[in-house]
DSSP file (Angstrom, degrees, kcal/mol; ACC not computed):
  #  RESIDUE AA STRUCTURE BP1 BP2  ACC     N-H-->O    O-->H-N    N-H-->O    O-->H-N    TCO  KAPPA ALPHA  PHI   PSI    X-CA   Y-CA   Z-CA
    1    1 A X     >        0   0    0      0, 0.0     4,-2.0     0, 0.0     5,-0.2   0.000 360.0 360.0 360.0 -39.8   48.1   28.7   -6.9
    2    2 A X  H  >  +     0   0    0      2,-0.2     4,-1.3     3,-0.2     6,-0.2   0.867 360.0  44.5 -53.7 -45.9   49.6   32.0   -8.1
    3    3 A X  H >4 S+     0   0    0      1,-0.2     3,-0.7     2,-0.2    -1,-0.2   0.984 117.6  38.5 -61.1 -57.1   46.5   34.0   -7.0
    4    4 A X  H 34 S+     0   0    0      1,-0.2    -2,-0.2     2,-0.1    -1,-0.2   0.770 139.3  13.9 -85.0 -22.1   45.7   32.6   -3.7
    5    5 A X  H 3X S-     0   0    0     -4,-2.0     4,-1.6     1,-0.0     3,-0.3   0.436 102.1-129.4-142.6  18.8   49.7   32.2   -2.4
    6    6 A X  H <X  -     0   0    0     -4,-1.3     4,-2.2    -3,-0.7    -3,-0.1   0.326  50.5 -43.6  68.8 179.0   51.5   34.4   -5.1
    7    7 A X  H  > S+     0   0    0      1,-0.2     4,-1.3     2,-0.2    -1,-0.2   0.735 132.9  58.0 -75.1   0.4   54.4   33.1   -7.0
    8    8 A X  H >> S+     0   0    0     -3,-0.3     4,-1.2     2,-0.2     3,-0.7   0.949 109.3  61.7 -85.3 -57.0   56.6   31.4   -4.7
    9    9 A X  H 3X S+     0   0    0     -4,-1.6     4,-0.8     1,-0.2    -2,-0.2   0.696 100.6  46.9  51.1 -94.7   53.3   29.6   -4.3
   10   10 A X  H 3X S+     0   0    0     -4,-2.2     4,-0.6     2,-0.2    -1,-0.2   0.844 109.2  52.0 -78.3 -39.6   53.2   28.6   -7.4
   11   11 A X  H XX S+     0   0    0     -4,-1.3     3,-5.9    -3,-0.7     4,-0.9   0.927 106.2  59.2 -74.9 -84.4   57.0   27.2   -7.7
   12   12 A X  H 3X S+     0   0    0     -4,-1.2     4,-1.4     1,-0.4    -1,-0.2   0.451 108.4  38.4  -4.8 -54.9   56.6   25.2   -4.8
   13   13 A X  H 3X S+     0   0    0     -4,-0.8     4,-0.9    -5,-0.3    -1,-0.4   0.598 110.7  54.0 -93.3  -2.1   54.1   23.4   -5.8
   14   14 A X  H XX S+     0   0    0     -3,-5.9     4,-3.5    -4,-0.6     3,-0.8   0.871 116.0  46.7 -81.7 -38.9   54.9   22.8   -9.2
   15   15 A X  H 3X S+     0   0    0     -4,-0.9     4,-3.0     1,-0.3    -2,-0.2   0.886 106.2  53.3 -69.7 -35.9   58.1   21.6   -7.9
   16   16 A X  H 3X S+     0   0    0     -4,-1.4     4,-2.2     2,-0.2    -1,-0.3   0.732 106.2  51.5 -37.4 -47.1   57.0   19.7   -5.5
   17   17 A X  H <X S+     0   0    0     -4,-0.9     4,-1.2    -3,-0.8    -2,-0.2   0.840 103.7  61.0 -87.9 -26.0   54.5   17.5   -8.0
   18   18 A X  H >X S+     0   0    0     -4,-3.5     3,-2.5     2,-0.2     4,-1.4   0.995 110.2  46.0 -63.4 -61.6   57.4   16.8  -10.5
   19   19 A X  H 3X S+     0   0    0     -4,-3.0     4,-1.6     1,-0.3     3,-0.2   0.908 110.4  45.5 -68.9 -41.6   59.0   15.1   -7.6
   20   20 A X  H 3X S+     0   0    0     -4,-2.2     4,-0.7     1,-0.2    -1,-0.3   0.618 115.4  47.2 -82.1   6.8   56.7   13.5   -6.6
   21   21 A X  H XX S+     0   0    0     -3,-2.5     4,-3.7    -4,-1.2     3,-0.8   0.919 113.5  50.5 -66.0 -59.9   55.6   12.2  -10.2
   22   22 A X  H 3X S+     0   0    0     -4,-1.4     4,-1.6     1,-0.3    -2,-0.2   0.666 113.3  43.9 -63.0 -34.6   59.0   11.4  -10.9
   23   23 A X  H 3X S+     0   0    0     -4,-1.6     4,-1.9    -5,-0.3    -1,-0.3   0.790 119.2  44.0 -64.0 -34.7   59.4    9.3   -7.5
   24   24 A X  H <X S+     0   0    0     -3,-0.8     4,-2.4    -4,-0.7    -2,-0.2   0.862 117.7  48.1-103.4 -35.7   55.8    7.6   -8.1
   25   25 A X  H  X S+     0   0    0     -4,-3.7     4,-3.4     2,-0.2    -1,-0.2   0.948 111.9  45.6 -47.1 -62.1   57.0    7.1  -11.9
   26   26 A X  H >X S+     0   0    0     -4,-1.6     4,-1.6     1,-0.2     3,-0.6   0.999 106.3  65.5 -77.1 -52.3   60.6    5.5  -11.1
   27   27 A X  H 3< S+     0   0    0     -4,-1.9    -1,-0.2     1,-0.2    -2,-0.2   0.779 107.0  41.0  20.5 -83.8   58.7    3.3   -8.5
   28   28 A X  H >X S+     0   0    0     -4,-2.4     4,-0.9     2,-0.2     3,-0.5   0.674 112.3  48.1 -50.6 -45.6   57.0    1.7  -11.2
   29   29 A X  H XX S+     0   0    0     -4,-3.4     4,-2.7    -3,-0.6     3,-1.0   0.967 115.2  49.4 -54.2 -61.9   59.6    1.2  -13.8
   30   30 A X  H 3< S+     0   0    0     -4,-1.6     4,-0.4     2,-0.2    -1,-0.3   0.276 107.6  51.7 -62.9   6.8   61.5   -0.1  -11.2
   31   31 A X  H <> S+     0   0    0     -3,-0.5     4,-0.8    -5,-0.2    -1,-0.2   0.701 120.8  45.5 -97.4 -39.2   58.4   -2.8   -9.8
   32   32 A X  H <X S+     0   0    0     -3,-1.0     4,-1.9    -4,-0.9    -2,-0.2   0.789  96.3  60.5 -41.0 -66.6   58.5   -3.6  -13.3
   33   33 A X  H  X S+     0   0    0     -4,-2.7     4,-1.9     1,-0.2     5,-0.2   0.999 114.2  45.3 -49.6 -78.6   62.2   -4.0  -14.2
   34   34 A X  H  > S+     0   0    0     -4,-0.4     4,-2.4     2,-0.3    -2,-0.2   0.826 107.8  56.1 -50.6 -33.4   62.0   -7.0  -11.3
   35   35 A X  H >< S+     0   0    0     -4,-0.8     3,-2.1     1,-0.2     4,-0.4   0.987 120.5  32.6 -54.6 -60.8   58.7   -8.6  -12.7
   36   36 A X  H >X S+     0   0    0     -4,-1.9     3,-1.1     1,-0.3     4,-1.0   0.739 116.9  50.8 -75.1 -38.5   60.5   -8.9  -15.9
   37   37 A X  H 3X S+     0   0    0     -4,-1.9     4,-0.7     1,-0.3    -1,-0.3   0.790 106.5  60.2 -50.3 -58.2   63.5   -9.4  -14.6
   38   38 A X  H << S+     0   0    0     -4,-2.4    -2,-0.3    -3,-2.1    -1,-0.3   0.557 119.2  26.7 -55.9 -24.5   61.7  -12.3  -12.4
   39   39 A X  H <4 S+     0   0    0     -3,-1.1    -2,-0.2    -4,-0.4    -1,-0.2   0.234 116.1  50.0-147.2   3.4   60.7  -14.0  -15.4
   40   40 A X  H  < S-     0   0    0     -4,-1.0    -3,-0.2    -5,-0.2    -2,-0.2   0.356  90.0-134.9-129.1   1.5   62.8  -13.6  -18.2
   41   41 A X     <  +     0   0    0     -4,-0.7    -4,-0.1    -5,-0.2    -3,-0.1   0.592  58.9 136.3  75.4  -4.0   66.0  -14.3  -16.1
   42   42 A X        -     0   0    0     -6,-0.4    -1,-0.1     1,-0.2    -2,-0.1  -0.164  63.1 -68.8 -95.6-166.6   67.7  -11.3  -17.7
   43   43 A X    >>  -     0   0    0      1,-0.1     4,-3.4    -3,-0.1     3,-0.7  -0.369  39.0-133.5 -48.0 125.1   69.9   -8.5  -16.5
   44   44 A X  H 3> S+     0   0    0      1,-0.2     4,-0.8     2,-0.2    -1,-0.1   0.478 106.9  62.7-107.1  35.0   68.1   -6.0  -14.3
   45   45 A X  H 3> S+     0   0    0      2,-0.2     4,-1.1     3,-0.1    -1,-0.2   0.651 109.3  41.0 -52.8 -52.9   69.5   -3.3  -16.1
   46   46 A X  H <> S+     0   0    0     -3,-0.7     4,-2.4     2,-0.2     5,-0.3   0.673 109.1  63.1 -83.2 -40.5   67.7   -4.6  -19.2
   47   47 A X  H  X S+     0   0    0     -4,-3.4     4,-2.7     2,-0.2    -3,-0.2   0.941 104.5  33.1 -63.9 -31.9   65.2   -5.1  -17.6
   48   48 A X  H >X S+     0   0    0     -4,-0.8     4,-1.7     1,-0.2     3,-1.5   0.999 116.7  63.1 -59.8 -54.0   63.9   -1.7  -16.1
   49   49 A X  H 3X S+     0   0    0     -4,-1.1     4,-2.1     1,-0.2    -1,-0.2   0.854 109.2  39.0 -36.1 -51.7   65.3   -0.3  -19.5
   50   50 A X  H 3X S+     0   0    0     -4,-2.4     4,-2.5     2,-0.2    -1,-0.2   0.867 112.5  57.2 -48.2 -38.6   62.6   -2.6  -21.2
   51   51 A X  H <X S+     0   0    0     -4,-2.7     4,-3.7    -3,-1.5    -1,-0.2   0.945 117.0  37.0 -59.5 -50.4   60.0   -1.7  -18.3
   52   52 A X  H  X S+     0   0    0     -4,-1.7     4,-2.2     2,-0.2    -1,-0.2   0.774 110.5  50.8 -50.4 -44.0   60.5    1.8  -19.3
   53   53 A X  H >X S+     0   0    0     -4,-2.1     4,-3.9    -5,-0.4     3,-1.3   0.998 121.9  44.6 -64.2 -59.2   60.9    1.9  -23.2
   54   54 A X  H 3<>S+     0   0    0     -4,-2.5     5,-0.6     1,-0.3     4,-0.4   0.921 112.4  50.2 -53.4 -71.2   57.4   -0.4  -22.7
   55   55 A X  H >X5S+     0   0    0     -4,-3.7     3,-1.0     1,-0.3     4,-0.7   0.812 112.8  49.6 -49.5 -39.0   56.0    2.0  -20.2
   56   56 A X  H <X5S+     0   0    0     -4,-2.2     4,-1.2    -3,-1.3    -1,-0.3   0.893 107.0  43.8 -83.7 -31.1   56.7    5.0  -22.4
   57   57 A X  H 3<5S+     0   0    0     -4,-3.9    -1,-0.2    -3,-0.3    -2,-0.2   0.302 107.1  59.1-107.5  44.8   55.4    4.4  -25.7
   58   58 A X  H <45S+     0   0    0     -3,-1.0     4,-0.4    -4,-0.4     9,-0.3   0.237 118.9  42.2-116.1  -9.5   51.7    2.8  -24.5
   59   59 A X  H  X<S+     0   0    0     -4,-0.7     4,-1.7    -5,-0.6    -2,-0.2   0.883 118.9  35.0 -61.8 -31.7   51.6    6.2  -22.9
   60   60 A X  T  < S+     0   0    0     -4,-1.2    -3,-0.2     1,-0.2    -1,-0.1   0.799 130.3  38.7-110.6 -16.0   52.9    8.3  -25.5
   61   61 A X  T  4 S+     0   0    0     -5,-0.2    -1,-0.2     2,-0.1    -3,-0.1   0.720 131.9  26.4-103.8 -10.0   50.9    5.7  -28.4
   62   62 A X  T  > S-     0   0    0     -4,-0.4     4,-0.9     1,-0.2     3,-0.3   0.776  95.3-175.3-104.8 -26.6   47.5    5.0  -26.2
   63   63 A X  H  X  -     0   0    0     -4,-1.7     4,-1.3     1,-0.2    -1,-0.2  -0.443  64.9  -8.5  39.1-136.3   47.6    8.4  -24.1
   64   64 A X  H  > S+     0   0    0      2,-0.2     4,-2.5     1,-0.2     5,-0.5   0.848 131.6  61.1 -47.6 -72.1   45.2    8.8  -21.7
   65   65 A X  H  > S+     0   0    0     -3,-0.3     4,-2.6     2,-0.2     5,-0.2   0.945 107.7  45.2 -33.8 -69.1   43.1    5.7  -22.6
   66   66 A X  H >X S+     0   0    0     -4,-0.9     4,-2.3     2,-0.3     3,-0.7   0.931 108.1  57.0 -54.9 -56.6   46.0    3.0  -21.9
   67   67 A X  H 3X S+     0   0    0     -4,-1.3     4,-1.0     1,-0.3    -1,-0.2   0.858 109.9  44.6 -16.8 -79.7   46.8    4.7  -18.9
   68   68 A X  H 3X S+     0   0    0     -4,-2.5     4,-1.2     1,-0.3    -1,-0.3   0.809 112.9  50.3 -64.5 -21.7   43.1    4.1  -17.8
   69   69 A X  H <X S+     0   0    0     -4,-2.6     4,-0.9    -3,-0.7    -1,-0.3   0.976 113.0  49.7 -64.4 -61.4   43.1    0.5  -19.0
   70   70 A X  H  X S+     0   0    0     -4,-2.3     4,-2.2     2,-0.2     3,-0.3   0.791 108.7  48.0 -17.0 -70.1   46.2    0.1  -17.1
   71   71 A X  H  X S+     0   0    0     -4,-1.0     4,-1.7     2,-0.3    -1,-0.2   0.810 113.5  49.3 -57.3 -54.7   45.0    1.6  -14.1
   72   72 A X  H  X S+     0   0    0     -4,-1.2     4,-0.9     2,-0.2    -1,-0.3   0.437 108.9  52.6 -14.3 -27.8   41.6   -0.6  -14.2
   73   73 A X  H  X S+     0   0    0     -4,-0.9     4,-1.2    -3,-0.3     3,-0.4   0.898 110.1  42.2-134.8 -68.7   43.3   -3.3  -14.7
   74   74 A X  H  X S+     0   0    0     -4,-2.2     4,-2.1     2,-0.2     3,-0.4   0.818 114.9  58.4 -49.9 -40.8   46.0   -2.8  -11.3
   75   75 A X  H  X S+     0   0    0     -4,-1.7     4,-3.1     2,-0.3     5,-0.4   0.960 107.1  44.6 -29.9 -71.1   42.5   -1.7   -9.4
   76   76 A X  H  X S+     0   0    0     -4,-0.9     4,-1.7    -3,-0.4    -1,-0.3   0.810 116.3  46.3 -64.3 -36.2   41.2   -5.1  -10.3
   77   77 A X  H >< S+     0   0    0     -4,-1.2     3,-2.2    -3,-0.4     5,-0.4   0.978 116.4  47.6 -62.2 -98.5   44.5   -6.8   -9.2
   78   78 A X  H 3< S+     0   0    0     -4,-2.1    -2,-0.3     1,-0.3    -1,-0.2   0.497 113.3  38.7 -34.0 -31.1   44.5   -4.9   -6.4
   79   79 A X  H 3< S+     0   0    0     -4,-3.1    -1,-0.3    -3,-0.2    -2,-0.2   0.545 131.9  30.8-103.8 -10.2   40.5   -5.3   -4.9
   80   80 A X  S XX S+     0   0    0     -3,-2.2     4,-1.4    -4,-1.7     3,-0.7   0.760 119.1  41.7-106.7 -79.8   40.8   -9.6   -6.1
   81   81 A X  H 3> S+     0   0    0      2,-0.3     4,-2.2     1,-0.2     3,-0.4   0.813 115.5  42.6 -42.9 -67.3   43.8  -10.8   -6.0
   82   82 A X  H 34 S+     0   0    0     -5,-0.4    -1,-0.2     1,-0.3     3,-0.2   0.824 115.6  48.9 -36.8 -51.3   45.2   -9.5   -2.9
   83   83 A X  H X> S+     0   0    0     -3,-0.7     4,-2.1     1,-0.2     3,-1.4   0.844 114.2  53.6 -61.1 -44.6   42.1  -10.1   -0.9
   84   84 A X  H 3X S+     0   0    0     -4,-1.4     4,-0.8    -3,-0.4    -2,-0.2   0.750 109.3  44.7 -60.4 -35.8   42.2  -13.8   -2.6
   85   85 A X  H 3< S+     0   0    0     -4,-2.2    -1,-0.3    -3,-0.2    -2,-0.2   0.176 103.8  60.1-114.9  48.6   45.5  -14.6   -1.7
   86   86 A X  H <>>S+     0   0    0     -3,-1.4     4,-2.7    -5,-0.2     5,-0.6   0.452 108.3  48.6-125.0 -52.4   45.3  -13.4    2.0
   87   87 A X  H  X5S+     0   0    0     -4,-2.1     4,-4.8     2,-0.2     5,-0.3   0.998 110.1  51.9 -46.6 -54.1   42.3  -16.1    2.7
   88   88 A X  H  X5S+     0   0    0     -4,-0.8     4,-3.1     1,-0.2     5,-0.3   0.998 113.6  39.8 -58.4 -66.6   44.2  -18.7    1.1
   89   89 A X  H  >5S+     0   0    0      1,-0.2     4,-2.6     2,-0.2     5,-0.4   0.996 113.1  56.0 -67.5 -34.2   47.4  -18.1    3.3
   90   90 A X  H  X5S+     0   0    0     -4,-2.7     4,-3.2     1,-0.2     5,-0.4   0.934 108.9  48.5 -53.1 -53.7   45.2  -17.5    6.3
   91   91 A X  H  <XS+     0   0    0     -4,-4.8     6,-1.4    -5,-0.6     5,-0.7   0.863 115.0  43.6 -44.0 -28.1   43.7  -21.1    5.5
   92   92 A X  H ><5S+     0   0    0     -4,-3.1     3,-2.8    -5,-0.3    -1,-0.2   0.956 112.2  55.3 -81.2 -61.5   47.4  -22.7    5.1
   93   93 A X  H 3<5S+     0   0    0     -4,-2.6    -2,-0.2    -5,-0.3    -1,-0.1   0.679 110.7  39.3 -93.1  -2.1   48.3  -20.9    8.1
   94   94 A X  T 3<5S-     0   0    0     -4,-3.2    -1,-0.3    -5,-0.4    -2,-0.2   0.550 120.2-114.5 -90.7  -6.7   45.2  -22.5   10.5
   95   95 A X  T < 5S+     0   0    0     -3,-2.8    -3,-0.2    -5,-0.4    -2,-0.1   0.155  99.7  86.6 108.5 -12.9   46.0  -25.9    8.6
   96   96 A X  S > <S-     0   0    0     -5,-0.7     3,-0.7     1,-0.2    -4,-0.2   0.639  74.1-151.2 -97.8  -7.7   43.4  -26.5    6.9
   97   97 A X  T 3>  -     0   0    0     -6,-1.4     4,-0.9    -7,-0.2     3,-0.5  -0.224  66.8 -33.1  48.3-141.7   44.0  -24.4    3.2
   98   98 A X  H 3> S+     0   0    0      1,-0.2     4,-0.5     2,-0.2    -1,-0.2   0.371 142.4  59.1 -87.5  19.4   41.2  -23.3    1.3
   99   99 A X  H <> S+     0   0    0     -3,-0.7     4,-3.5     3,-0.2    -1,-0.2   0.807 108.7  49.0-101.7 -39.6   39.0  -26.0    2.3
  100  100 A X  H  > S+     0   0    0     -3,-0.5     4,-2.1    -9,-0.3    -2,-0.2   0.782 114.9  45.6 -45.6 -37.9   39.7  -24.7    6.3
  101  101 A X  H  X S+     0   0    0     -4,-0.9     4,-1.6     2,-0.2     5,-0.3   0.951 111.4  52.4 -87.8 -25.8   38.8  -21.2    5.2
  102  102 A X  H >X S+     0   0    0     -4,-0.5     4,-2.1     1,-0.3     3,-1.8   0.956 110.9  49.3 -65.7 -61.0   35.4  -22.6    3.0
  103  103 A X  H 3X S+     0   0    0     -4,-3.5     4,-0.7     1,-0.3    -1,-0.3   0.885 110.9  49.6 -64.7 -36.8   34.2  -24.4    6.1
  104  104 A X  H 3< S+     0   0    0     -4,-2.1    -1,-0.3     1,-0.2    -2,-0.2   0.927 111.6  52.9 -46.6 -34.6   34.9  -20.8    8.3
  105  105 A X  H X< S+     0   0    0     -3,-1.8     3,-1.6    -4,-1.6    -2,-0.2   0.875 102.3  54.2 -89.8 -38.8   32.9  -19.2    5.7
  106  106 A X  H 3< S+     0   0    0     -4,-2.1    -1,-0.3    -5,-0.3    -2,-0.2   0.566 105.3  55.0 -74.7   5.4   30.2  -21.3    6.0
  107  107 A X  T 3< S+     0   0    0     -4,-0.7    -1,-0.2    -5,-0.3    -2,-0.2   0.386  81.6 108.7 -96.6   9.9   29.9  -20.7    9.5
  108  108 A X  S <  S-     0   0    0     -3,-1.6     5,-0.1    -5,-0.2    -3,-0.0  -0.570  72.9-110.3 -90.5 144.3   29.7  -17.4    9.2
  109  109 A X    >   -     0   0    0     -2,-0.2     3,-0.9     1,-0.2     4,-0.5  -0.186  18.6-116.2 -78.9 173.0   26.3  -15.8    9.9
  110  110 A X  G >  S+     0   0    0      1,-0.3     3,-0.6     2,-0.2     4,-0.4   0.769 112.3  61.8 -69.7 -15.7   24.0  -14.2    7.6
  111  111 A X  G 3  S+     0   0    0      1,-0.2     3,-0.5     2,-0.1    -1,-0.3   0.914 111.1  43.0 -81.9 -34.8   24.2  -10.8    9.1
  112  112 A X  G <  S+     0   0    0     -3,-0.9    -1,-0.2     1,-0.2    -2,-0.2   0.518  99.9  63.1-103.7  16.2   28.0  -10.9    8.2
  113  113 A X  S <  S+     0   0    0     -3,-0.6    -1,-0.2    -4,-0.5     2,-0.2   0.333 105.0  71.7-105.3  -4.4   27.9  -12.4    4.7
  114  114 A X  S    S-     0   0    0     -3,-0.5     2,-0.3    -4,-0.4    -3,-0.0  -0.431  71.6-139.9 -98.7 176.1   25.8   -8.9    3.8
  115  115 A X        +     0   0    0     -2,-0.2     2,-0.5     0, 0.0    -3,-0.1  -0.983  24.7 177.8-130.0 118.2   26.4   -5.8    3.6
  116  116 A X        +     0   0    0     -2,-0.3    -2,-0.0     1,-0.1    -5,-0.0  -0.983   9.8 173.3-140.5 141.7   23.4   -3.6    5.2
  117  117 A X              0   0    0     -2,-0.5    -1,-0.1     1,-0.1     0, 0.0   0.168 360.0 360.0-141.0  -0.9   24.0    0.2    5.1
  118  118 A X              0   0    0      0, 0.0    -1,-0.1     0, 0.0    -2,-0.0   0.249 360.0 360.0 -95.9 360.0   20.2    1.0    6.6
């Protein structure tokens, strides 16, 4: 950045990605702090503190590897589960649950059960 937009540049954008690290970071702790929070019944004071202490040392003792396990592992939460429980409540919400949405799906045609990219 310093060559192409000089040093003002350069501050700008550094400063710029620490906040927004530090926003995408306290986020987390804080999505965290309420899971735990959700399920251990405690303070959720103690909890984010927990979320954090936890969050920092499988960074700082895994690096880079836990990170990517991590991340894999919200990915996969994120492309099954969501999509899984968005059928389900559409099926509760046409009446029928997941037995309403298996009979849509088996009305569904072969052209749309594929994926055809020719």
């Amino acid at each position: 950045m310093n060559k192409l937009y000089g040093n003002s540049g350069r501050w700008i954008t550094n400063i710029s990605s620490l906040l927004i690290s530090t926003v995408i970071t306290t986020s987390a702790i804080t999505a965290m702090g309420y899971i735990v929070n959700h399920f251990l019944q405690i303070s959720i004071n103690y909890s984010i503190s927990i979320s954090a202490i936890v969050l920092g040392l499988y960074s700082a003792f895994g690096g880079i590897r836990a990170v990517t396990y991590i991340d894999v592992f919200q990915f996969m939460i994120i492309i099954i589960a969501i999509p899984t429980a968005c059928f389900i409540v559409y099926g509760m919400e046409s009446g029928g649950g997941i037995t309403e949405y298996y009979r849509i799906l088996t009305q569904l045609s072969t052209e749309m059960k594929t994926l055809n990219f020719t």
